[in-house]
C-alpha positions in Angstrom: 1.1 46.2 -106.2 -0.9 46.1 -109.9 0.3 47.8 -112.9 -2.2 48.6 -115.1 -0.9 48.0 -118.7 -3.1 50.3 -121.4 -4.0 48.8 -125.2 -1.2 48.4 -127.1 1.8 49.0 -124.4 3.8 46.5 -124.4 6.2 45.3 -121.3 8.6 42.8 -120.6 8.3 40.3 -117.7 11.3 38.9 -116.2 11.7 35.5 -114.3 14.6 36.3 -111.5 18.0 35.1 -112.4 16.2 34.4 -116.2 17.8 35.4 -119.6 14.4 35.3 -121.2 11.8 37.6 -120.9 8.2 37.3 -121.8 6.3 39.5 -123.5 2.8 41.2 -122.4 0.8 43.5 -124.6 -2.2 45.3 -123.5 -5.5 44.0 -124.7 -7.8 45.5 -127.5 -10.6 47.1 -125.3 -9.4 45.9 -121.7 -6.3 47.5 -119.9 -4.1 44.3 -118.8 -3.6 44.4 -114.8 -0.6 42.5 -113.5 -0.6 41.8 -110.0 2.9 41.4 -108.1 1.6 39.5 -105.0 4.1 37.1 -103.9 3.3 34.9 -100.4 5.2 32.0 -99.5 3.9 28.6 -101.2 3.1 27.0 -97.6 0.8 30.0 -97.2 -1.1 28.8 -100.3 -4.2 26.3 -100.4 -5.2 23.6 -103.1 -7.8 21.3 -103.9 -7.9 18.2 -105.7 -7.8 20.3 -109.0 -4.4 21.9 -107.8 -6.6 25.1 -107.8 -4.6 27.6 -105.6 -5.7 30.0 -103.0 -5.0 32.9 -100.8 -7.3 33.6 -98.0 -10.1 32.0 -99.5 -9.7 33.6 -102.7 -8.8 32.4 -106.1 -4.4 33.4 -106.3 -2.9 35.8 -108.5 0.7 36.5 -107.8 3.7 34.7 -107.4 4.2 32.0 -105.1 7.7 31.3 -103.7 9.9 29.2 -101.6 13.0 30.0 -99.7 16.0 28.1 -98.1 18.5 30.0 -96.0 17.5 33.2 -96.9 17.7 33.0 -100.5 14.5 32.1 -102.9 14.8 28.4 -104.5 11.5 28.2 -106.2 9.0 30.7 -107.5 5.6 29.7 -109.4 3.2 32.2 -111.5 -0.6 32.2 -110.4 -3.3 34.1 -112.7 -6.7 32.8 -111.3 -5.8 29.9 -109.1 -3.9 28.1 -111.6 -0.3 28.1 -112.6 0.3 30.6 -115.8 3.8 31.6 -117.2 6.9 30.8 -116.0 8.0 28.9 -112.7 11.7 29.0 -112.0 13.8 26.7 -109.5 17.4 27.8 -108.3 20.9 25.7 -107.5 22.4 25.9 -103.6 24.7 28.6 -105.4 21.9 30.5 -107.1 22.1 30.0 -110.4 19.7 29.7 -112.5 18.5 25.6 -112.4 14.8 25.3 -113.9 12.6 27.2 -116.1 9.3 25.9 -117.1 6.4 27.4 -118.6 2.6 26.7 -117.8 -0.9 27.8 -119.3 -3.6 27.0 -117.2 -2.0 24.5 -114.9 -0.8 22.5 -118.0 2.9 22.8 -119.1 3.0 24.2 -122.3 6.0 25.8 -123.6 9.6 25.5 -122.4 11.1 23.8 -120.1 14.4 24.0 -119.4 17.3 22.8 -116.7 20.7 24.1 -116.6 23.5 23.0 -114.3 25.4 25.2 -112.2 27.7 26.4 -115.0 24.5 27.4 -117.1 24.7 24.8 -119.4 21.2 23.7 -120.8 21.0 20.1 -120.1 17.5 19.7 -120.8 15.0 21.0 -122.9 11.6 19.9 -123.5 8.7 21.6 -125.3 5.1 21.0 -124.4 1.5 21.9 -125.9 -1.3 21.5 -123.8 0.6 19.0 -121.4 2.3 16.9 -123.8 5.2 16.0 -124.7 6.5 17.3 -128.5 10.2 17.6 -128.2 13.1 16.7 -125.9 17.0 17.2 -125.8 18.9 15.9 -123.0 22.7 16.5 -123.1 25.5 15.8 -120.7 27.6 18.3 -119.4 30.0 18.7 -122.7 27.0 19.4 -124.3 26.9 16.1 -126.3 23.5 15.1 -127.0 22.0 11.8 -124.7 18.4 11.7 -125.4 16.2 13.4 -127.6 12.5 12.8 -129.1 10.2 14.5 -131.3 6.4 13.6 -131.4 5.7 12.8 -134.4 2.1 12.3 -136.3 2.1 8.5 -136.4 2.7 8.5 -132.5 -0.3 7.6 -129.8 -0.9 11.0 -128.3 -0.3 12.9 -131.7 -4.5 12.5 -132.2 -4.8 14.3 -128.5 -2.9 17.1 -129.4 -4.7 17.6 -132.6 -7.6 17.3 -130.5 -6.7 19.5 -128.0 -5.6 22.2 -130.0 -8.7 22.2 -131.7 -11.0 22.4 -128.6 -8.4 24.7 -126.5 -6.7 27.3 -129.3 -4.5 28.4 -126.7 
C-alpha cells in the first residue's frame, strides 16, 4: 500500500504500541510517498554495509519479527537502510525499545522501558554518537548519566559530521 502525501499535508506516523508520533510533511515540489510494506526480517537480505533488500531490490517498508503470534520487533527501511523509528516489545507486549535511525546511523532517541512503562533508559544520538544518557532504576532514581561535552574525544567528529552531513 503507498499513500501519497501532497505539499504541505502533514500526517502523523505511529510506531505500534508507541506514545510518540512522528511527524511527515509533504515536500515543496515533490508529493511524499510512504510505503507500508512490511515482510518478515528473515525474508530480508544484507551486505556488508547492512544495506537491506527485498527480492533483489533496495527495501522500503517495515521489517518485523514475531514470537508466538505476536510481533516483538519491527525496524523502518527507506532505501535499504534503516530510517525512523525501530521498536522492540516485552513477552507481555508492552512497549520495551524505541530507537530512532537516519540512514542506518542512530540519531535521535532511544529509549527502553520496563514492563510497567517506566523509562529506564534514554540516550540521544547525532549521527551515531553518543550526546546524552540517563539510566535509572526502577524507582526512577537516576544510576548513570552522561553528557558529551565539547572538551570530550568525539565532540570534533560530531562537529565534523554535522558539517559534512546537515541532517
Amino acid at each position: 500500500m503507498e499513500l501519497i502525501l501532497p505539499e504541505g499535508h502533514t500526517m502523523w506516523v505511529y510506531c505500534p504500541g508507541s506514545a510518540n508520533p512522528k511527524k511527515i510533511t509533504g515536500k515543496k515540489s515533490q508529493a511524499m510517498i510512504l510505503a507500508f510494506n512490511e515482510v518478515p526480517d528473515d525474508d530480508l537480505d544484507f551486505d556488508e554495509d547492512l544495506i537491506y533488500t527485498y527480492g533483489g531490490e533496495l527495501f522500503t517498508g517495515i521489517g518485523y519479527e514475531e514470537s508466538d503470534g505476536r510481533r516483538i520487533s519491527e525496524i523502518q527501511y527507506v532505501n535499504g537502510r534503516q530510517e525512523g523509528v525501530s521498536c522492540d516489545w516485552h513477552a507481555d507486549g508492552s512497549l520495551c525499545e524505541e530507537t530512532t535511525f537516519r540512514q542506518n546511523v542512530l540519531h535521535g532517541r532511544r529509549v527502553r522501558y520496563d514492563t510497567e512503562g517506566h523509562v529506564l533508559l534514554e540516550e540521544e544520538y547525532e549521527y551515531g554518537i553518543l550526546r546524552s544518557k540517563v539510566e535509572r532504576d526502577a524507582e526512577g532514581e537516576v544510576m548513570d548519566a552522561f553528557e558529551l561535552k565539547p572538551g570530550d574525544p568525539l565532540w570534533k567528529t560530531l562537529v565534523d559530521f554535522r558539517e559534512r552531513f546537515k541532517w
